[in-house]
N, C-alpha and C positions, 0 to 999 in steps of 0.2 A: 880315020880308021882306028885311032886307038879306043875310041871309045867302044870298038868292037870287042866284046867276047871279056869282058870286063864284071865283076861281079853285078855293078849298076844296071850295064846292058843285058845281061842274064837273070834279074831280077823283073826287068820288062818281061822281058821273051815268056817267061814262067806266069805272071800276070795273066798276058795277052794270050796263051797258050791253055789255061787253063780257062779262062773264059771262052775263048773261040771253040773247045772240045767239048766243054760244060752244055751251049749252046746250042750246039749241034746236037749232040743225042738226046734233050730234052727235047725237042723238034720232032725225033724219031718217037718219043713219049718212052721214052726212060728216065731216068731217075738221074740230074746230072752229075753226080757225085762217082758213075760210071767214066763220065769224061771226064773228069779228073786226075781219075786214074790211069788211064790210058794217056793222056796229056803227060804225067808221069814219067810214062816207062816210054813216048816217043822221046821227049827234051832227053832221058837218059842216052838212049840211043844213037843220041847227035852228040853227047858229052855235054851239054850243058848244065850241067848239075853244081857248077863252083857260084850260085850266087850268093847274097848278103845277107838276105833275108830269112832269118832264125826260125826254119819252118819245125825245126824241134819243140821250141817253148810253144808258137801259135797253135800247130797241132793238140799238145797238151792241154793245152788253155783250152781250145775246141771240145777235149772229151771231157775232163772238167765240169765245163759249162753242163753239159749234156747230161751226164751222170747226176748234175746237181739236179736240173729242171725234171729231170725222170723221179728223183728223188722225194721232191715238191709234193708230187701226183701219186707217189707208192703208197700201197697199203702191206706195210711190214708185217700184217696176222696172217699173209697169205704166203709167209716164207717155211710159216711151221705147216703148211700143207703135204701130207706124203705124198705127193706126185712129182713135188720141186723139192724137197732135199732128200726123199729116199730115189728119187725118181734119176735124179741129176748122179746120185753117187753110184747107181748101177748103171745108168747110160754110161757115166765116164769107162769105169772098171771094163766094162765091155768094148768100147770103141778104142780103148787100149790096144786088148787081146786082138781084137780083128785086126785092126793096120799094123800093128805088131806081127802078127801073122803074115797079112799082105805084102810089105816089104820083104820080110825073109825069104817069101817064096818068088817073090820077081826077082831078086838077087839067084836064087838056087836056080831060077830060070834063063838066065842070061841076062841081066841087065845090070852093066855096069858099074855105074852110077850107085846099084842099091848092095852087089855081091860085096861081102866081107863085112858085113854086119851082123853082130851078136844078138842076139834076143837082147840085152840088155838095153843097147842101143837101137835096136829095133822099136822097142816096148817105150824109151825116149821120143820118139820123133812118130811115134800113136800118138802117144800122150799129147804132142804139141798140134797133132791133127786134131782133138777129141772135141775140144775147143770150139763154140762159136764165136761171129761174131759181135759184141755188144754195142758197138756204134752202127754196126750196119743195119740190125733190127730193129732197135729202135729209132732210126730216124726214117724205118721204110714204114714204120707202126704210127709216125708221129706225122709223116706226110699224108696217110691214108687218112687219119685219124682216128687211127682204136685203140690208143694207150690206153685209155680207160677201159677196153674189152675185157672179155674173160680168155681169151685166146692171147693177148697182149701183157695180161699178170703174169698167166702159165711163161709166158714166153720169159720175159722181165725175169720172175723168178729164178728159173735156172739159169740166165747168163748173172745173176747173184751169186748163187751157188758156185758156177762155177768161177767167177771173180776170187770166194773165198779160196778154193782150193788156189786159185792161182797165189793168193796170197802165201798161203805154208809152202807151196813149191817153190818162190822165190827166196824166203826166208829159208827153208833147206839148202838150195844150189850154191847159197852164198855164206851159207854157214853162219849170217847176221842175223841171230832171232831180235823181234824187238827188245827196244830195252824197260828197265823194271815201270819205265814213266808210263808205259801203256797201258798197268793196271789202273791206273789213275785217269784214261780214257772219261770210263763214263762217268766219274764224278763232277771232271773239268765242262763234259759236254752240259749236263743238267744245269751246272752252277754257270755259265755264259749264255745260255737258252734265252732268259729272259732280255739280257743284254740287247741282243743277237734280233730278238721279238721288239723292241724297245725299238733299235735302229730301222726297221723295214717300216715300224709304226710310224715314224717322223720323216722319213725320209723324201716326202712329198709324190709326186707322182714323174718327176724327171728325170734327167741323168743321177741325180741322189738315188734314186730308185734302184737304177742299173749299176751302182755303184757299189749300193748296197749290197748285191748277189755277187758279184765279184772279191767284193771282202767275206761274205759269208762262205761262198766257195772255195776259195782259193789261201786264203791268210788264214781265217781259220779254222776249216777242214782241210784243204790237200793240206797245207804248212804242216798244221800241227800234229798229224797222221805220219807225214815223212820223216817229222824230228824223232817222234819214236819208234820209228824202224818200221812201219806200215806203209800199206800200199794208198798212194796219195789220193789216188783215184775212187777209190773207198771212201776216203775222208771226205771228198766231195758229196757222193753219195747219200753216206750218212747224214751230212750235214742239212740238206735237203732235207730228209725225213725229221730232221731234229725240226725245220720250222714250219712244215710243213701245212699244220694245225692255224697259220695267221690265217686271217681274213682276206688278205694280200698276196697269197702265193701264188693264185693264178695270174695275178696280175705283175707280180714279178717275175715269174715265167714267160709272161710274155716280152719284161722288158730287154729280158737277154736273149729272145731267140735269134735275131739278127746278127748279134754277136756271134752268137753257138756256129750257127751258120757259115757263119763268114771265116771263122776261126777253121771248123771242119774241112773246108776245101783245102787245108793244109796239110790235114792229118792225111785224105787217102790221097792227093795231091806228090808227099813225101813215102808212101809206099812203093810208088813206081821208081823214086828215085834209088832207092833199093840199093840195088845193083847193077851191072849187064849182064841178062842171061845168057846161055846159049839152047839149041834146038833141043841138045841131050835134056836140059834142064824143064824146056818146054814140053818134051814126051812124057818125064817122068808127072809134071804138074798134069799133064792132060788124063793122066793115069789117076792121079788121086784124083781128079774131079768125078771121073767116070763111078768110081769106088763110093761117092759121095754119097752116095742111094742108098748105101748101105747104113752108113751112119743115119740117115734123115730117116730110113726104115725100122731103126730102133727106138727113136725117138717117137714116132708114131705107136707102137707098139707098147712100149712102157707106159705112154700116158694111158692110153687104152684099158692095160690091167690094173691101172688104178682108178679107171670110173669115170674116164673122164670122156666125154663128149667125145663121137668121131669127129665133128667138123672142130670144133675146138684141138683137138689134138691133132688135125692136119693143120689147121692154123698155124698154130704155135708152130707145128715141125719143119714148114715156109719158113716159117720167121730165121728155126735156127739152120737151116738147109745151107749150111758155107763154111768156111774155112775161117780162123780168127787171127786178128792181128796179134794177140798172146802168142801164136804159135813162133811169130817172127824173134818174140823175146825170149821163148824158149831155144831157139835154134842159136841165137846171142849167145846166149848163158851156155849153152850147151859147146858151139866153135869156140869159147874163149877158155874153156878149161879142157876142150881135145876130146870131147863124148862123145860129138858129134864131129863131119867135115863142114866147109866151111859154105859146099855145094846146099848143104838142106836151108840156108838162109835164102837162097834164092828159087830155089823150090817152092819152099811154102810163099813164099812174094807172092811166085806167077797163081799158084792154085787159090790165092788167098783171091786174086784180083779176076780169075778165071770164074770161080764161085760167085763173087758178086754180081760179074755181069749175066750169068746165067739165071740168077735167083733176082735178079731185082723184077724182071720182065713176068714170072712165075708169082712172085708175090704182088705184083699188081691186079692179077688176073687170080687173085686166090679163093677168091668166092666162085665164082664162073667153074672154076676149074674144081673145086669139090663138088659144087654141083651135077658135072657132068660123069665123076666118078663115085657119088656118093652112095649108090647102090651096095659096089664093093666094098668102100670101106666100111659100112656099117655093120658088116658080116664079122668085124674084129672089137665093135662097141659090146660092152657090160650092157645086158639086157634092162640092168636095171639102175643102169645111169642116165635109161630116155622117158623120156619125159611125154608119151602120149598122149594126153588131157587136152584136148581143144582148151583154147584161150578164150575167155568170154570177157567182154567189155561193158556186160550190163548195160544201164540205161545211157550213157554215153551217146549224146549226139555231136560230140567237138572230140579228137583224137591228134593231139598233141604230140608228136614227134620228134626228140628230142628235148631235152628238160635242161639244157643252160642255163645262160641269162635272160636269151629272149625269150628260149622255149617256155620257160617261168613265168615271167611277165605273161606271154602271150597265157597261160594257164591260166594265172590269176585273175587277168579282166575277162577271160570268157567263164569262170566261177564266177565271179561277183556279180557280170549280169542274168546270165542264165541257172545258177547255183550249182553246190559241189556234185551231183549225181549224173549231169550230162554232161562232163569234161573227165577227159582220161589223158594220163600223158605217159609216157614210153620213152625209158632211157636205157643204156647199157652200161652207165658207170654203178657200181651195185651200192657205192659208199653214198654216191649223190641219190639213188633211190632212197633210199636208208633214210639221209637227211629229211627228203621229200616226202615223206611218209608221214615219221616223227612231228611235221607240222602239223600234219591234216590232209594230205592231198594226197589224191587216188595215181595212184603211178607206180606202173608194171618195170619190173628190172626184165629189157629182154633186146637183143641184139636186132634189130630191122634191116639188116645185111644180109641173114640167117634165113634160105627159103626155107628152112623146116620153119620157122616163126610164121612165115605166111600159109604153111599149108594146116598150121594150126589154128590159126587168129577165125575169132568169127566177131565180123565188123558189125551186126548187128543193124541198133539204130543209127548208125554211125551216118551225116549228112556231109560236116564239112573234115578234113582231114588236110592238119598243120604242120609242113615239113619245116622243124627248127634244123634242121642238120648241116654243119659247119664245111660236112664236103660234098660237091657237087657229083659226082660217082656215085654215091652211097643215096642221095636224093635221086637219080638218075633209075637207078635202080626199084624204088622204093615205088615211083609213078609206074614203072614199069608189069611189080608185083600187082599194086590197085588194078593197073588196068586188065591182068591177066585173073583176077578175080570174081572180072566184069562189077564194078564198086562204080553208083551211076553218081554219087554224092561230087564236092565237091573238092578241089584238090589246093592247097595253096603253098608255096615255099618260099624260100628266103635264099638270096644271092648277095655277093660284094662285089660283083663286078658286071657290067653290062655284056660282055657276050654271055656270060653265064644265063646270066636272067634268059636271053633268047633262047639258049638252051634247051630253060626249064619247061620255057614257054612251048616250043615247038614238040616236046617230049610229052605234054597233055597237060600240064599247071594250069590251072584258071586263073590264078595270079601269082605275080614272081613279086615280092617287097626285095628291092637291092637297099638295103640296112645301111649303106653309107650316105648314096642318091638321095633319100627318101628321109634320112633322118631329119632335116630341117621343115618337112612336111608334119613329122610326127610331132614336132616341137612346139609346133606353133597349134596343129588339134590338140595338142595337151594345152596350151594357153587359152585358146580358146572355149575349151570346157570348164576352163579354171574359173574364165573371167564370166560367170553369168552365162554359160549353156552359149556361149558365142555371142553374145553382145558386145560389139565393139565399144570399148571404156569412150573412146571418140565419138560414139552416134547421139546425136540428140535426145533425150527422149522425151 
């Protein structure tokens, strides 16, 4: 019995606890990173929250990691866009004012909890609402698979933006601006580049690999960001974009996602551990979620006046539709020098974890769901940020779907045998179009999630049609548009796992290739073309 209720055995219970809730509502088809949270804030509620296991540092380590691999994948020219930083500073300014407003007047209406607060302090715990959050989007962007969208930059972008601002409000509250060593940021960063490029180049394809992003992340961007009075998580960031340019970055991206991962179940795992609420705290959180429209209603609206796509700007306004874990730091900062009480720290907890659960299930469904309001929103799109012109495919009889690695490959040998005029391929990362271009090779920058892209596309001579696409949703969909086309050609895609392929199969695929299954098939019709059109080296002749 002593072993009961012990940091050890409380470090089980938390394990076993966050597994068994992770589990469970990924079942339900959410996102498990919900049961985490909830897992959280049950173990709080039983007190079990004294265990051993330093879920501050892993947490950290989690967003870190995260911020770096996003980093990897940014295109830093799309920060000087006025959508994301004029866009981001009149969002904030505004979602000030409103919750700033909102609170005074629940306080002037009886509620507790909010009476005897000054606009000052009002206009503080705005400020820490104004906030998204940056882990929760992107890793709803990164599971979907649209980091590379244009709805996923916009998005990206302003939780940049507002990362910056978090930075001078932390260096204000604490009165520590950095020190003079931070002018000397980008000189250090340029001059260790190559270094840094050097190590990821040698580092083989193993644990050295994974080893590598972790020094790069963490020793020398968070480190050396924190010694000069910066915000660490930044330095991660940046540091990303610093290597972004190797050969090897998607491949080091993928050597830490497991990591990231496994580390993150920490991060919103230790939100619930929080605090202990009570109901008053629950009403008031239930209150800002309800209010939450408001802010996701501006965000829609600002990108709008700047030209941007409706369905792009409902996108992106999913993405940031929630409450941000900054706000928890703001509420910190703010109880430990008496601005704020010590109630708004557990407030924004419940709203922060109330908001995810509402918005994970909303962002899964976020195509569907603009579609069936897309009428309305379009009534608030710049006339002249849509794009009318039918899509033409020219003499294309091969339609390539996705432009990866394989979507590539598969490009190339359907050019080589048939030539460059009957092969078209269709991606949404606009940088990897770009690349694809600059070769030689005919390939559309255009989102195939996007039913305006299908009620523009004209398939033409189009016969067989190549789904390279990494998620099965997004392919699911995509056979679904063909078939609503009435498209009589034929359809093929790419799976990793054997229900999937069944899936695809049942959904109308003529053929599923599962890329894992299949590879030693592929390996050996490439030997066999190699050696003499398939003449076994062994047959007599």
């Amino acid at each position: 019995m002593e072993f009961l209720f012990t940091p050890v055995f409380i470090n089980i219970i938390w394990v076993g606890a966050a597994f068994i809730f992770g589990f469970v509502v990924r079942q339900v088809g959410l996102p498990p990173m919900i049961g985490f949270l909830l897992a959280g804030f049950s173990l709080n509620c039983m007190g079990l929250t004294e265990g051993s296991l330093a879920l501050d540092s892993i947490a950290d380590m989690g967003v870190m990691l995260l911020l770096f691999t996003v980093g990897l994948k940014l295109d830093i020219r799309g920060l000087a866009k006025p959508e994301i930083w004029a866009g981001t500073t009149v969002h904030c300014l505004l979602s000030v004012l409103f919750f700033g407003l909102v609170i005074m007047g629940a306080g002037t209406l009886g509620c507790s909890m909010l009476a005897g607060l000054d606009m000052a302090q009002a206009a503080l715990a705005g400020f820490a609402l104004s906030f998204s959050s940056t882990i929760f989007a992107i890793k709803i962007l990164e599971d979907k698979g649209e980091l590379s969208s244009a709805h996923a930059n916009l998005a990206i972008g302003v939780l940049i933006m507002q990362d910056i601002i978090a930075v001078v409000f932390i260096t204000l509250s604490k009165g520590q601006f950095p020190s003079l060593w931070a002018l000397g940021l980008p000189v250090f960063l340029l001059a260790v580049r190559p270094m840094l490029m050097f190590f990821i180049d040698r580092a083989g394809h193993g644990e050295m690999l994974t080893l590598a992003g972790f020094f790069t992340a963490i020793v020398v961007g968070a480190t050396t960001f924190h010694l000069v009075g910066m915000k660490a998580d930044l330095g991660a960031l940046i540091l990303g974009v610093l290597v972004s340019s190797h050969p090897r970055a998607s491949e080091l991206a993928k050597a830490l996602y497991s990591f990231k991962d496994m580390f993150l179940v920490g991060f919103f795992f230790q939100i619930g551990l929080v605090a202990l609420p009570h109901w008053t705290h629950l009403f008031v959180a239930l209150g800002l979620v309800v209010v939450l429209v408001v802010k996701s209603g501006l965000f829609f609206f600002i990108f709008t006046r700047f030209r941007v796509r409706a369905r792009t700007s409902f996108l992106a306004t999913l993405s940031l539709s929630n409450y941000s874990e900054f706000g928890l730091i703001v509420a910190s900062i703010a109880g430990s020098k008496g601005w704020l009480g010590s109630d708004w720290l557990l407030i924004i907890a419940l709203a922060l974890t109330i908001s995810f659960i509402i918005a994970s299930p909303l962002n899964l469904q976020a195509g569907s769901l603009y579609d069936s309001i897309a009428p309305m929103l379009r009534r608030f799109e710049n006339v002249r940020s849509r794009e009318r012109a039918g899509i033409h495919l020219g003499e294309a009889c091969f339609l390539v779907l996705g432009m990866g690695r394989i979507g590539t490959v598969a490009y190339d040998s359907m050019r080589e045998k048939y030539g460059d005029d009957r092969v078209m391929g269709i991606d949404q990362d606009a940088k990897l179009v770009e690349r694809l271009r600059e070769s030689g090779r005919q390939v559309i920058h255009a989102d195939v999630s996007d039913q305006e892209f299908w009620r523009r596309v004209r398939l033409g001579n189009v016969k067989l049609v190549m789904l390279a696409i990494p998620t099965l949703s997004t392919s699911l969909f995509v056979i679904k548009q063909l078939k609503a086309l009435s498209y009589s050609g034929k359809i093929t895609a790419i799976a990793e796992f054997d229900d999937e392929a069944q899936i695809l199969s049942e959904a109308g695929a003529d053929s599923v290739y599962n890329v894992l299954a299949e590879a030693g098939a592929g390996y050996a019709f490439h030997i066999c073309q190699t050696l003499n059109e398939g003449q076994c080296p062994c047959e007599r002749v």
